[in-house]
N, C-alpha and C positions, 0 to 999 in steps of 0.2 A: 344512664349510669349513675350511682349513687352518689352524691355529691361528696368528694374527700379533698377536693385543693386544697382548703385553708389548712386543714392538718399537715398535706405534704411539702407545704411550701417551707412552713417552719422546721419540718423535720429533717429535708433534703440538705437546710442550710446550714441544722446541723452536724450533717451527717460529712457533706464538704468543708464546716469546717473542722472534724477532729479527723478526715479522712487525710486531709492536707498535708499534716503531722509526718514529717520521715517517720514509716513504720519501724519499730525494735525488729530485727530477724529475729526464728525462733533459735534460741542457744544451739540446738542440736543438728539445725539446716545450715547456717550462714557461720555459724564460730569457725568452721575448717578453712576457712576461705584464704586465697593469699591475700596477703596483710598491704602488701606494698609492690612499688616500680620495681625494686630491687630483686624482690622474691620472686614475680614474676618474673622477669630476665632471666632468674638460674632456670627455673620449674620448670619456661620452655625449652631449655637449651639454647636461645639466641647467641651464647658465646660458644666457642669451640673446646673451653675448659684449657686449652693451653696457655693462658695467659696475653693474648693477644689484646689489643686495646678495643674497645666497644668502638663504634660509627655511634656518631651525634645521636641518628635513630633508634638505634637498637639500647642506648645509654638513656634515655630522655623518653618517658611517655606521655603522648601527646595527643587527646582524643581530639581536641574542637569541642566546636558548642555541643551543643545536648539539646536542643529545643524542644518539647511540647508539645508532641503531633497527635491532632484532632484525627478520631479515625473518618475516612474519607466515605462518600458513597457507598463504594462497593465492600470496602471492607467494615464496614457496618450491615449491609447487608447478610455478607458473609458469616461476620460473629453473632447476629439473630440467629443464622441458621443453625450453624455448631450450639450456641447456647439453649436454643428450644426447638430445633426441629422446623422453624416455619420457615415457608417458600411463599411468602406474600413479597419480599421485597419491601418493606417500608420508607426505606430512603431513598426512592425512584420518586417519591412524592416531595421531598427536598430540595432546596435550593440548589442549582449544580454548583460543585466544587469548583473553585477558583483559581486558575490553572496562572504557572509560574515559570518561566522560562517554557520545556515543553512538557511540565508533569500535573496532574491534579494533588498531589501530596505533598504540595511543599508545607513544610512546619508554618511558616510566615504570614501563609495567605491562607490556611485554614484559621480563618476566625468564625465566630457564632454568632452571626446577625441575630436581631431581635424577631423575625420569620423563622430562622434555622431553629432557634430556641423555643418559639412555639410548637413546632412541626417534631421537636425532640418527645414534647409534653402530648402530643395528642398519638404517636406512635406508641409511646410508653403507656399511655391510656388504654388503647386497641390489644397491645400486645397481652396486657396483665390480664384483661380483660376476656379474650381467647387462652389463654394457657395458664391461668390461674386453676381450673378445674382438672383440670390434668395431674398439675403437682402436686394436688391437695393427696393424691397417693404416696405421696413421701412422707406426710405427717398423718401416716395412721392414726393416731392416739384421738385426732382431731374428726375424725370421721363420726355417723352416728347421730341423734338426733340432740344428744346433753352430754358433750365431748367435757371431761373432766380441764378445767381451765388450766392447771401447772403443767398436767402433763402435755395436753396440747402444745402452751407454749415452749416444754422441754424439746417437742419436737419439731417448732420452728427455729427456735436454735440451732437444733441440727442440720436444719433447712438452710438457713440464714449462712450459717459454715462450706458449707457442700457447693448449692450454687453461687452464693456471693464469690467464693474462690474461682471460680470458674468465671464471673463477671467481669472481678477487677483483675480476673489473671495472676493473682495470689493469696495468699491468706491474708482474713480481716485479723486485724488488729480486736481486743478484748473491747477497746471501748468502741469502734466501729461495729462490733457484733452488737453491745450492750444497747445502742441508737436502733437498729434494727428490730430488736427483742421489745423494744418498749412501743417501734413504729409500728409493730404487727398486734402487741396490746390493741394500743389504740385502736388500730382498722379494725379489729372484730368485736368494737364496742360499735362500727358505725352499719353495721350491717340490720338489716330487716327485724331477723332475728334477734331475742336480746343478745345472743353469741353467734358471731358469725366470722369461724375462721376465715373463709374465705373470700370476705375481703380483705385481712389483713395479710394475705398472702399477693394480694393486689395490689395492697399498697405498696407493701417492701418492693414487685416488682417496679411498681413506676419511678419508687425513689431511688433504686439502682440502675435503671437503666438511665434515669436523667442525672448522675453523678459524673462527677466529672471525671474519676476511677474505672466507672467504663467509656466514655465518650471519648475519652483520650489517655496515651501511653506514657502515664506518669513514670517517671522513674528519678528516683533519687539518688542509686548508685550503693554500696554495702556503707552506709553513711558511718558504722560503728568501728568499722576501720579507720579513720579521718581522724580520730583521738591522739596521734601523733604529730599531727598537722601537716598529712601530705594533701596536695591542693585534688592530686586525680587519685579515685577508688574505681575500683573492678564494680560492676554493675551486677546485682546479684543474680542468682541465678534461674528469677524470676522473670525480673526484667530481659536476659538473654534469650529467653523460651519465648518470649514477647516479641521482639526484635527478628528470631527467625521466621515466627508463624508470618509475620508481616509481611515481611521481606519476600518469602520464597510460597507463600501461599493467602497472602491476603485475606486472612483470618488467624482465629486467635489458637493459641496451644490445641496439642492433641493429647493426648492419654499421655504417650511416652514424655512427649514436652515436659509437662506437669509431674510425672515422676521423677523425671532428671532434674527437675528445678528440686523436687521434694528433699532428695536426695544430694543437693547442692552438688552437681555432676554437670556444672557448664559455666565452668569458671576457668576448664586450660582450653590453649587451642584447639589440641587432638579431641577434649569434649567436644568443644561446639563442633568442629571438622567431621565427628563421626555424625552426630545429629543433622547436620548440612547436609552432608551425601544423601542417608538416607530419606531427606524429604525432597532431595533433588530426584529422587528415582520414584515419586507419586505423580499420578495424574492433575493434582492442585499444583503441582511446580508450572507445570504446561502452559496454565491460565494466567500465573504469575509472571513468565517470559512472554506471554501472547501481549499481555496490559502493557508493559513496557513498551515492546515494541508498536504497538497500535498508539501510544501516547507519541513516542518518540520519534516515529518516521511522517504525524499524524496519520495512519490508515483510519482512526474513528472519525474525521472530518469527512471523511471517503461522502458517507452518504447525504449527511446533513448540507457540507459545504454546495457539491456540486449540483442536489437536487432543487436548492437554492438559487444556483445560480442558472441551471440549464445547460443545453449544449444546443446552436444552430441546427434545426432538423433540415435545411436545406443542406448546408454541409455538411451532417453527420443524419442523413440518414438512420443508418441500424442503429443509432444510439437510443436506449430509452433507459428507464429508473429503475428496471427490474437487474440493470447490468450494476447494480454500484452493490452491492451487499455481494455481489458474486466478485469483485475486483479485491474488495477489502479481504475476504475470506481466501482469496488464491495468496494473497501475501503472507498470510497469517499461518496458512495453512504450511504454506514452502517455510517459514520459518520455524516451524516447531518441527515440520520434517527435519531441515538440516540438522537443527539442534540437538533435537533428542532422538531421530531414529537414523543420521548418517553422522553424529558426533562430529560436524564439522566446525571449521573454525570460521573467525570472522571473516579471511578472502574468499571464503565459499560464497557468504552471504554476497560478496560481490561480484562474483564471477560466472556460478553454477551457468551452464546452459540448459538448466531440467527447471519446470514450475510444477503446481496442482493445480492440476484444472478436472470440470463436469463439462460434459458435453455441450453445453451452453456456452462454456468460454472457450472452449475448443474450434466452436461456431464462428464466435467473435472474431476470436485470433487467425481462424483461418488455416487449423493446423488439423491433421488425424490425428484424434485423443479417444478419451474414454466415448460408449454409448449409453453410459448413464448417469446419474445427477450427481454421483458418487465421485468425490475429488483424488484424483489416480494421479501420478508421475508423469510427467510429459517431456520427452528429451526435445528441445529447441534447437535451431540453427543458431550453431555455436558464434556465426559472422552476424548475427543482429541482436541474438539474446546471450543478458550475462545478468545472472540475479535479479536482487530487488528494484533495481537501478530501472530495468526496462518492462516491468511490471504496469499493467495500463492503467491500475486505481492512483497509484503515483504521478504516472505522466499525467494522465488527468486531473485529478486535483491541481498540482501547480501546473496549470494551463489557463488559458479563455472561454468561454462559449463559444467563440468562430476560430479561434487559431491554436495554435503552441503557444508556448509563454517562454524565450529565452533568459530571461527576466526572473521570474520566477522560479522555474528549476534550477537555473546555477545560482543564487537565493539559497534554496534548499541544501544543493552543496556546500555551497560555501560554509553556513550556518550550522545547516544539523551535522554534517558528514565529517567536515573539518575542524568545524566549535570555533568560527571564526565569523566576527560580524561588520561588515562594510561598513562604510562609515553612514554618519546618518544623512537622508536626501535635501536637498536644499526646500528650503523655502517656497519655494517657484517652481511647480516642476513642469515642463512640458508633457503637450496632451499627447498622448502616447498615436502613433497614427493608425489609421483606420487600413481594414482590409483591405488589400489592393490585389487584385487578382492577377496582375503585369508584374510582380516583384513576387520573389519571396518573403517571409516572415527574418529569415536572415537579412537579406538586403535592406529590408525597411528599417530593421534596427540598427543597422551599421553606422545611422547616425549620432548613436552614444560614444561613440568613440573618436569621433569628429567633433562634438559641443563639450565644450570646456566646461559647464554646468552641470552637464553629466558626465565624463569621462571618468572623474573622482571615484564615484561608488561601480558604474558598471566596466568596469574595466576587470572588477574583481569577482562579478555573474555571468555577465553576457556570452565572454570566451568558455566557461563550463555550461551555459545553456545551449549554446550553438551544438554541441555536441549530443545532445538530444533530435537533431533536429528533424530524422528520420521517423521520427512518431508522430503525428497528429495530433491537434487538441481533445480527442480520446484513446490517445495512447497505442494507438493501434500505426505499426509500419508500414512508411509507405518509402518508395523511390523517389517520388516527384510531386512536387507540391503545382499545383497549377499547370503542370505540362513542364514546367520548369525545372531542371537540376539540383538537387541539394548538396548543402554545402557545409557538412557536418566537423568540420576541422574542430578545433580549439587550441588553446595553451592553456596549462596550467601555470599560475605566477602564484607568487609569496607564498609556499606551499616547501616542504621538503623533498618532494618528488617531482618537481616544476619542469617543464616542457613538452612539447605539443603532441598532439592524438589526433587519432579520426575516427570519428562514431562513439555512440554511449560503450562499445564491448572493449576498446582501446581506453576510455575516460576510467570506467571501472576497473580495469587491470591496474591503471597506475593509482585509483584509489586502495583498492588492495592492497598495495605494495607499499601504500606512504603510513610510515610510523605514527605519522601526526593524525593520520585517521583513528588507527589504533590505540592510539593516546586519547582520542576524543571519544570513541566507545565507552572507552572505563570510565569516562569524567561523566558522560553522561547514566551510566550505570550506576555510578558514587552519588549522583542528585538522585535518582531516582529511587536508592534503597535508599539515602541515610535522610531524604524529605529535607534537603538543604540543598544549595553549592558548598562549593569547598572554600577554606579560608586558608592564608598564610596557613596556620594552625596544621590545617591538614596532609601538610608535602611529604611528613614520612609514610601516613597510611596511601595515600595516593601513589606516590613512589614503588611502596608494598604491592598495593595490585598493579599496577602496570608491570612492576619485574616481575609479578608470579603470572598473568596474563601473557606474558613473551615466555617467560618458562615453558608454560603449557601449548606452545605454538598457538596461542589465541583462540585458545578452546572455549566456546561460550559459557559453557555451564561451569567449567575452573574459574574462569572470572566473578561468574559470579559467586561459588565459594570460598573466593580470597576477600571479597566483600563484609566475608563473617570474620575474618580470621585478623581486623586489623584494631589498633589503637582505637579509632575512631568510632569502631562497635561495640567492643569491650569496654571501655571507662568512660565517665567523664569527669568531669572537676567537681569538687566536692561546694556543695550548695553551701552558701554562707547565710546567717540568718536573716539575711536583710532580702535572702531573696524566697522565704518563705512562704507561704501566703498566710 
């Protein structure tokens, strides 16, 4: 490749720093916008108009932080693809995302190592580098063997305008364009030729794609509204097209997106609420509830974790490595069914006695299913199967290589199900006991609740892992563990639905039924769209989806468009200079 770093570095830092800059909106996009807290509250109708007194929330707009989110893996791969068409995946080459609580996307922990930042600079090399010849058909003028020089550059300008838009997800600014127009000067002085447009359409691509305008979702908010000195601004309607693509399809705008920004047409609720639905009803939403829930229940540890650790082939026999990509995808697959082809709500996800299974897992399970590879509907025995809960990629994961894990599956509840975390273990902890073929896996454990050392933390796992305890350490039902009895009881304690069950189909009913699960869904939905946790700050919009979540009898996909419709997506606080860059 033709040597252009030293030119790019200088011009990139140009470019980052007048991109920095809160852009001006164009007068005839962003001037309509509501102005303020106030206007927005009539615009929506939040009051009844009869004079009635506002609640604190509906009085008070209150978004929360606003951070800074690097885009992640996939959704860098995903906006290569939307932006150029390429299916190379370049961020599979990347350092992996730095996962936060249970999400890769938190704002916090996406930072840019000094490897990430390399790996930015040699993708953006490859990439200009393959699709540079392609777009040199956008700038006809520049084609030919003595492309006349103005006109050429007249039509990288247009170039520069067109895809730069489409880059940073809005229009460049005059002097962000005019860095561009001199960066692509330059590159076609450095070409072979004494004029070589096309490298300087190489250049522009490396120095945009290594900007920080695409690498992450700047957003400043309609900053030109703030001239009054209210602290929160409506987020333009730039920024909101951004926000959904993310959110609901993990990549950047689409046509329509980009016209209704163009049009400043997603600044009330019922805007963004119409554009929500409709992206809720594409096959990219599908992908976007699959990542969550693959992040959120771990189903993507499914293969890495367990093929890591193994499974005893004296005790698990039929178990081999070809069954872990089949477990993850039965999970995945029953939850986009409920979701989007039985509109069910969240107690489905816990209760349903139906999965997807291919003949292979049909094999496993032991059940008449499908006779092909093909993942079909399978009605279960309603007295052993209920949902995600007794799904084998799950039991397995939080298990052992020779046993169950009581320990670790109510763990799991506790944590992910209920958003409640044990306290931390001591110090000291004893050696966990060895396989005993004379006891059960219950019985051996029964001594956490007997040592005062332990009792603290498993008092608050153990009674919800015992309740698994009809699956094996790969997930598969059995009656008897050793010839011996099981003894699946539990209690539920410090829970809002608290007292005792028998079996995972009894544990899940009362998870179904406990509010506090359903409160934990949405909190963990609110981290995983807005790339934070929640702060004080946050209690109206939280508030907001969880009352429109019960509204909608806990309908997955309402939840997740009340997601769009709150404080905490729509504004945030108006930047002060000090936090400019």
């Amino acid at each position: 490749m033709r040597e252009i770093l030293p030119l790019l570095v200088g011009l990139i830092v140009s470019t980052i720093s007048v991109g920095c800059q809160q852009p001006a909106p164009d007068s005839d996009e962003q001037a309509d916008g509501e102005s303020t807290a106030d206007t927005e509250s009539e615009g929506d109708g939040d009051g009844d108009g009869d004079g009635d007194e506002l609640t604190e929330c509906e009085a008070t707009i209150e978004p929360g932080p606003s951070p800074i989110r690097r885009l992640t893996r996939v959704e860098y791969n995903n906006t290569i693809y939307q932006l150029l068409g390429d299916t190379s995946q370049p961020a599979n080459a990347f350092p992996a995302d730095e996962v936060a609580g249970s999400f890769d996307n938190q704002a916090a922990a996406l930072v840019v190592s000094p490897l990430l930042a390399e790996q930015y600079e040699v993708a953006a090399e490859q990439l200009a580098l393959t699709h540079a010849p392609a777009l040199m058909d956008q700038l006809p003028a520049c084609g030919g063997g003595a492309p006349d020089p103005d006109s050429c550059t007249a039509d990288a300008e247009a170039f520069i305008h067109g895809f730069g838009k489409r880059a940073y997800r809005r229009p460049l600014t005059d002097d962000e364009v005019a860095v561009y127009v001199d960066l692509f000067i330059a590159g076609t002085d450095l070409g072979e030729a004494a004029y070589d447009p096309q490298v300087g359409v190489e250049v522009i691509l490396q120095a945009m794609l290594q900007s920080p305008h695409f690498l992450y979702r700047v957003e400043f908010g309609a900053s030109d509204l703030a001239d009054g000195g209210e602290d929160v601004v409506p987020l333009t309607s730039y920024e909101i097209a951004s926000r959904l693509s993310y959110l609901l399809w993990n990549t950047m705008p689409d046509a329509s997106l980009f016209e209704a920004a163009d049009a400043n047409e997603l600044q009330t609720a019922d805007q963004i609420e119409a554009q929500a639905r409709r992206m809720m009803d594409t096959p990219r939403a599908r992908e976007a509830v699959k990542n969550f829930h693959r992040q959120w229940l771990g189903l993507g540890r499914i293969e890495p974790q367990i093929a890591a650790n193994g499974k005893n082939p004296d005790i698990y026999p039929d178990y081999s490595d070809e069954l872990l990509s089949l477990w993850r995808r039965e999970t995945e697959a029953f939850i986009d069914d409920a979701v989007f082809e039985q509109g069910a709500n969240v107690e489905v996800l816990f209760t349903a006695n139906y999965t997807m299974m291919n003949k292979p897992l049909a094999d496993f399970y032991g059940v008449t299913g499908p006779t092909t590879d093909q993942f079909e509907r399978v009605e279960l025995d309603p007295g052993r199967y209920a949902g995600f809960l007794t799904h084998a990629g799950l039991l397995a994961l939080y298990a052992k290589p020779d046993r169950s894990s009581p320990i670790h599956r109510g763990k799991f509840v506790r944590e992910i199900l209920l958003c409640q975390s044990p306290p931390p273990p001591p110090d000291i902890v004893p050696e966990a006991p060895s396989v005993d073929e004379n006891q059960t896996t219950r019985d051996q454990f029964l001594q956490h609740s007997a040592d005062a050392l332990c009792s603290g933390c498993h008092r608050l796992m153990d009674p919800l892992g015992f309740g698994f305890e009809h699956f094996d350490g790969i997930g598969r039902y059995r009656e008897t563990e050793w010839g011996l009895a099981i003894d699946a009881s539990g209690e539920l304690i410090e829970t809002d639905n608290d007292g005792p069950y028998n079996g995972a189909v009894e544990l899940a009913a009362k998870l179904a039924a406990s509010d506090q699960v359903k409160n934990c869904v949405a909190t963990q939905w609110f981290q995983f769209a807005y790339g934070r946790t929640q702060t004080a700050e946050d209690s109206c919009s939280v508030e907001e989806i969880q009352a429109d979540f019960a509204a909608a009898d806990y309908d997955i996909k309402e939840l997740i468009i009340a997601l769009t419709l709150t404080d905490a997506f729509r504004y945030r606080h108006v930047i002060g200079a000090e936090e400019n860059p």
